[in-house]
N, C-alpha and C positions, 0 to 999 in steps of 0.2 A: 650542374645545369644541363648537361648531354644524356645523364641518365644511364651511360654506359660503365660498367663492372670491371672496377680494380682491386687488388686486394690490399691497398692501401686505400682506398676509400670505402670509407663501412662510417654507419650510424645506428646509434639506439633509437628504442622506441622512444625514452627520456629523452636523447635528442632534438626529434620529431615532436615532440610536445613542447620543449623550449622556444623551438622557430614557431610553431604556428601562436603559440604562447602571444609572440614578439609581433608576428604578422597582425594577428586579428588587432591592433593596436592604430592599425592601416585602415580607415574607414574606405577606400578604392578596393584593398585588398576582401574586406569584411563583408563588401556586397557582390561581390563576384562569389568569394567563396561559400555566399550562403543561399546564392540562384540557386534555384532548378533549373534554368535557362539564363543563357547570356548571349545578347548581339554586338556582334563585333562593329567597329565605329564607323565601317563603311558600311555596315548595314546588310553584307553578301555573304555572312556566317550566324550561324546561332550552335551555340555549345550547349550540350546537355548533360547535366550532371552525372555522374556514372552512380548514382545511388539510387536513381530511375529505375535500373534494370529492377530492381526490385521492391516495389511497391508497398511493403509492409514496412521495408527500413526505411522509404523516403517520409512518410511520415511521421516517422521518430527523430528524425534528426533536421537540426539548426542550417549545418552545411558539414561540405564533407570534400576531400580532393581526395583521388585513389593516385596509386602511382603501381610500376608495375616491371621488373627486368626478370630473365630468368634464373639468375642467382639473388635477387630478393624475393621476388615471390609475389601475391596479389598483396599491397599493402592499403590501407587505407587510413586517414587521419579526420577526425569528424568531433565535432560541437553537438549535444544537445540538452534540452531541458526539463525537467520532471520534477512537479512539485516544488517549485521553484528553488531549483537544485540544478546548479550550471556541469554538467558532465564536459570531459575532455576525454578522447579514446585514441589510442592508436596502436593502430596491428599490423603486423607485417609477415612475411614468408607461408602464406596460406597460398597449397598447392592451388595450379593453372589446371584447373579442372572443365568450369563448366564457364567461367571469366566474374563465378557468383560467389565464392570462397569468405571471400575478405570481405564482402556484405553477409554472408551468415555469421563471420565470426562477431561482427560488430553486433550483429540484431542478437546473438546469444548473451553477450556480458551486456549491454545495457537494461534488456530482457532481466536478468539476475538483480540488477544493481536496481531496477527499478522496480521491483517485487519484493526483494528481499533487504531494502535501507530507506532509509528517513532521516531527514532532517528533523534536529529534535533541540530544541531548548536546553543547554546542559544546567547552566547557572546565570541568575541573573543579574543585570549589575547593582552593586550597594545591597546584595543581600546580605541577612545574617548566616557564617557560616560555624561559629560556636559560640558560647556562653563562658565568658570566662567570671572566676569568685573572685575579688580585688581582696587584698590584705587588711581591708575593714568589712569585710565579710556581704560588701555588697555584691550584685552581679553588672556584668555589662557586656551586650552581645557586639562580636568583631564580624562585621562586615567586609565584605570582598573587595578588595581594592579594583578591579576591573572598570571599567570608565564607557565599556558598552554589553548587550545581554551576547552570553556567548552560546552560537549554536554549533553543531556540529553532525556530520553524519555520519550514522550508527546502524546497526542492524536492527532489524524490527522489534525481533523478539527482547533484544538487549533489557536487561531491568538495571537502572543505574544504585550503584553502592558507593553512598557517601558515607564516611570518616574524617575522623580526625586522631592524630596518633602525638602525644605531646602531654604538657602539662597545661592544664586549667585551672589553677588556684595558685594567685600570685602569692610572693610575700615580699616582709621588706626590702629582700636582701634581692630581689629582682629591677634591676635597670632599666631604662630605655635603653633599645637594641638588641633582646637578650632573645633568643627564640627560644619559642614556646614549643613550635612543634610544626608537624606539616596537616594541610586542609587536603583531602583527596578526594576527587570523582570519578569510580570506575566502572567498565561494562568487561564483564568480564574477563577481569583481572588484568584487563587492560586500560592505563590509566590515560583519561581522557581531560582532566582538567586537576592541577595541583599548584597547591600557592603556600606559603611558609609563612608563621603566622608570630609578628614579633611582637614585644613591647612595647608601648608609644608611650605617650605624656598623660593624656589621659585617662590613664590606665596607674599612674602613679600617686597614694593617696598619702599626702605630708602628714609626717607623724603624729603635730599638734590635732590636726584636722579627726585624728582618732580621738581626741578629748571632747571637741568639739558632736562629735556624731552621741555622745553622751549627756554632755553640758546643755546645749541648745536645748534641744526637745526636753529639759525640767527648768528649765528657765522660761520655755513659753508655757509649760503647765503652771508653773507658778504666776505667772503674772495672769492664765486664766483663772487662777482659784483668786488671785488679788484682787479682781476686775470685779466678779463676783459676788464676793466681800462687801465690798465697796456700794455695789446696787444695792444690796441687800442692806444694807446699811440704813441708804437714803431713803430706802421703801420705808424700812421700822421708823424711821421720824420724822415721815410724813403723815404716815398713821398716828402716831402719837400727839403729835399737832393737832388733829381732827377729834 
């Protein structure tokens, strides 16, 4: 709270990102911290952001508090948004130069992060993510269990590489429960979305039911050619009648 430098009080940047995390959660807090100007309740103070000083960062950013000792350094902690892509930054121990340090650092990586990444669609939910053969040699494609569309952010350039690395042709001797194999989405050999892809019930074809995938379908050709028959029948002697 005093601000003042012990060597048993120290904080990460991670730190700093937890609290403000927990603060913005403070709607009092949330509208102070995201002024450019605030007056005080007696009405005899007005505070100005320090992110003012430099007018290229203030309209980059949500809100922002700096802080500042001289064994921390110029620090800053700051909210903004791009593309509708919620950023969170914080930096710290940028030399007491010009008092503008820890606003160029922030305007360089958001700069970066906002140039060079996107939010991008990875997978969507209830998609199909492989085609598996069932042991009566039909197919049936396995959907992503996911329950909403998953986005994620990526570098621009990224080209996503989907796989799958497993077995795709049941057989009998395959259970419910039994994996198959893993579903993977990567950018650059970096994996960004993976799901494991099991057995279920419907996916399991009863034995008899292979007699049946044979049986059936010459049982209704037959009763087509019988039907047939049959018309043909009654045409020849109705004609004859005549």
């Amino acid at each position: 709270p005093t601000g003042l430098d012990n060597p048993n009080n120290y904080s990460t940047a991670r730190d700093i990102s937890i609290i403000l995390k927990e603060a913005l959660k403070n709607e009092n807090f949330k509208t102070i911290f995201m002024a450019d100007t605030y007056e005080s309740s007696n009405g005899k103070h007005t505070f100005e952001a320090t992110r003012l000083i430099a007018p290229s960062l203030a309209s980059m950013l949500d809100g922002s508090k700096s802080g500042f000792t001289y064994d921390a350094g110029l620090c800053l902690a700051s909210i903004a948004t791009h593309n509708d892509v919620h950023y969170m930054l914080v930096t710290l121990g940028a030399p007491y130069k010009d008092k503008t340090t820890h606003l160029l650092d922030a305007k360089t990586i958001y700069d970066y992060y906002f140039t060079n990444y996107e939010k991008r669609l990875i997978i969507e939910k209830d998609s199909p993510i492989v085609t598996l053969t069932l042991s009566n040699q039909t197919t049936l494609d396995y959907n992503t269990k996911i329950t909403d569309d998953f986005y994620k952010l990526i570098p621009v350039q990224c080209s996503l590489d989907k796989s799958f690395e497993g077995k795709t042709e049941l057989t009998k001797e395959d259970i419910v429960g039994t994996k198959l194999g893993v579903y993977s989405i990567k950018c650059n050999d970096d994996v960004l979305y993976q799901e494991d892809i099991y057995v279920t019930s419907n996916m399991i074809i009863p034995e008899e039911f292979n007699y049946l995938v044979v049986i059936i379908p010459g049982i209704i050709f037959l009763l087509i050619i019988i039907i047939i028959f049959i018309r043909h029948k009654k045409r020849h002697k109705k004609k004859h009648r005549k």
